[in-house]
Structures are given as structure tokens and as C-alpha cells.
C-alpha positions as CSV (number, residue, x, y, z in Angstrom):
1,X,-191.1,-277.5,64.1
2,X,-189.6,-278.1,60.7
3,X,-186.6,-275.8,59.8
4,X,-188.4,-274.5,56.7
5,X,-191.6,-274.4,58.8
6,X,-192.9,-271.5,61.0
7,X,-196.7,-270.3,62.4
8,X,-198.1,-267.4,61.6
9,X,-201.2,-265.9,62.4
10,X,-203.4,-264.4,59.4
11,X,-205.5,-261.6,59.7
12,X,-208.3,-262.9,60.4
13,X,-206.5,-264.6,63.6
14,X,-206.2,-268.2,62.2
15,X,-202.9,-270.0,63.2
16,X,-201.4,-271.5,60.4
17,X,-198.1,-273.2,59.9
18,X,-196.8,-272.9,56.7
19,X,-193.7,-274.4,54.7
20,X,-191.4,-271.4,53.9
21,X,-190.4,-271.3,50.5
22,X,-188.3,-268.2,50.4
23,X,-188.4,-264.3,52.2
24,X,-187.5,-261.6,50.4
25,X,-188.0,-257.7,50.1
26,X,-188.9,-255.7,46.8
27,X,-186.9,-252.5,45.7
28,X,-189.4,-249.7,46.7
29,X,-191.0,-251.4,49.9
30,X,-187.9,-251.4,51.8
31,X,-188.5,-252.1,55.3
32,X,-191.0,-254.6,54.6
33,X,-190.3,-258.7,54.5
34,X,-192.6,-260.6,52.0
35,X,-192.9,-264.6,52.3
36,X,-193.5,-267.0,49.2
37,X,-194.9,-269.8,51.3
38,X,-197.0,-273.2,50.8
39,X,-200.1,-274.9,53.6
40,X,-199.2,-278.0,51.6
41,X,-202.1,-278.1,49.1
42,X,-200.8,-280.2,45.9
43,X,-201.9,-278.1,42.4
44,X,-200.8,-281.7,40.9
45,X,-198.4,-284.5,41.0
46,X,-195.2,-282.1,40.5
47,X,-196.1,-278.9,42.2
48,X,-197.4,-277.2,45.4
49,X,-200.4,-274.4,45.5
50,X,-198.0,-271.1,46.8
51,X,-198.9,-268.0,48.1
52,X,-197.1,-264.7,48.7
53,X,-197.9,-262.2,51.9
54,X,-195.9,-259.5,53.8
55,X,-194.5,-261.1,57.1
56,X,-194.6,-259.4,59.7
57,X,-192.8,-260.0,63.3
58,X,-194.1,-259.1,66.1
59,X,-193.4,-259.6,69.9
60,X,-196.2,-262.5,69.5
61,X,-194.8,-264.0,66.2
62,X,-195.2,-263.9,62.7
63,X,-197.9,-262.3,61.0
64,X,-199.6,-262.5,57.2
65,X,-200.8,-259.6,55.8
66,X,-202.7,-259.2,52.6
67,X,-201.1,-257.2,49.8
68,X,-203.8,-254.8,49.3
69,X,-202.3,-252.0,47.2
70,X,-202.4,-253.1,43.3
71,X,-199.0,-251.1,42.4
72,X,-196.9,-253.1,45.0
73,X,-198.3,-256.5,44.2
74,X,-197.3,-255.6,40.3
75,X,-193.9,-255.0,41.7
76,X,-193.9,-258.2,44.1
77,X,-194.8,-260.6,41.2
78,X,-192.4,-258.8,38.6
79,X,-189.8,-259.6,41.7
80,X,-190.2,-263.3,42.0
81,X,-190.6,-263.6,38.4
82,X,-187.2,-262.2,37.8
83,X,-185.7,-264.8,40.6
84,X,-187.4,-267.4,39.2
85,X,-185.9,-266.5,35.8
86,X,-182.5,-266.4,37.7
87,X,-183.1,-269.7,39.3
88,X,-183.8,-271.1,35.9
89,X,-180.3,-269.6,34.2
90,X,-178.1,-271.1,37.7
91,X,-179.6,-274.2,36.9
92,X,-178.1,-274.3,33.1
């Protein structure tokens, strides 16, 4: 297994291994571990089809789960679109 690689299993029991771009929690949903994460799929030459879930651990593994609720999925996307934007101003 890759370093940046880990299998999960999704909720409809599927094993997947999936190329971990980053883990992070949202202000609000503390307690809770989300994963920005790729299966590999190329949108085009220069970039990778990503996804974002909640990861859970269990004594199994890792676990995807769905983020259902509309409100915390506003606040997960307004998340990684502020680190992106503070990706974007390290690089400069």
C-alpha cells in the first residue's frame, strides 16, 4: 500500500482504495474527520476527478459516508475552498 493510499469500504460495502489527498475537519462538525480523496479517474490531462466523504474508523477500517445533510456540505465546500485559497497565496 501506497503511503497516500488507504481502503475504505463505502456504504454500500464496495472496497475501494483511494489516493488520499488531504483529511480535515470543519468548524461545527467537530468530532468528525472528512477525506478529499481521488479512485484515479483523470477529468483531463492536468487534473484528477476528487471527491469529499466523512471518514470514519472503525475496528474493521476506514469507512465512506455520504454527506447527506445540505447545511454541513455548504460548510464542507466553503472549508476546502478557503484552503485552497490559502494554498494559492503560500504558493506566491
Amino acid at each position: 500500500m501506497d503511503n497516500n493510499k488507504i481502503k475504505v469500504t463505502t456504504e454500500n460495502n464496495q472496497t475501494l482504495e483511494v489516493e488520499v489527498l488531504d483529511i480535515f475537519n470543519v468548524v461545527g462538525y467537530e468530532g468528525k474527520d472528512y477525506i478529499l480523496y481521488s479512485l484515479g479517474e483523470e477529468l483531463d490531462q492536468d487534473h484528477e476527478q476528487a471527491y469529499v466523504s466523512i471518514l470514519a474508523q472503525t475496528e474493521y477500517g476506514y469507512n465512506l459516508l455520504e454527506i447527506t445533510d445540505p447545511k454541513e456540505w455548504e460548510t464542507v465546500q466553503k472549508a476546502l475552498e478557503e484552503d485552497i485559497a490559502l494554498a494559492g497565496d503560500a504558493d506566491e
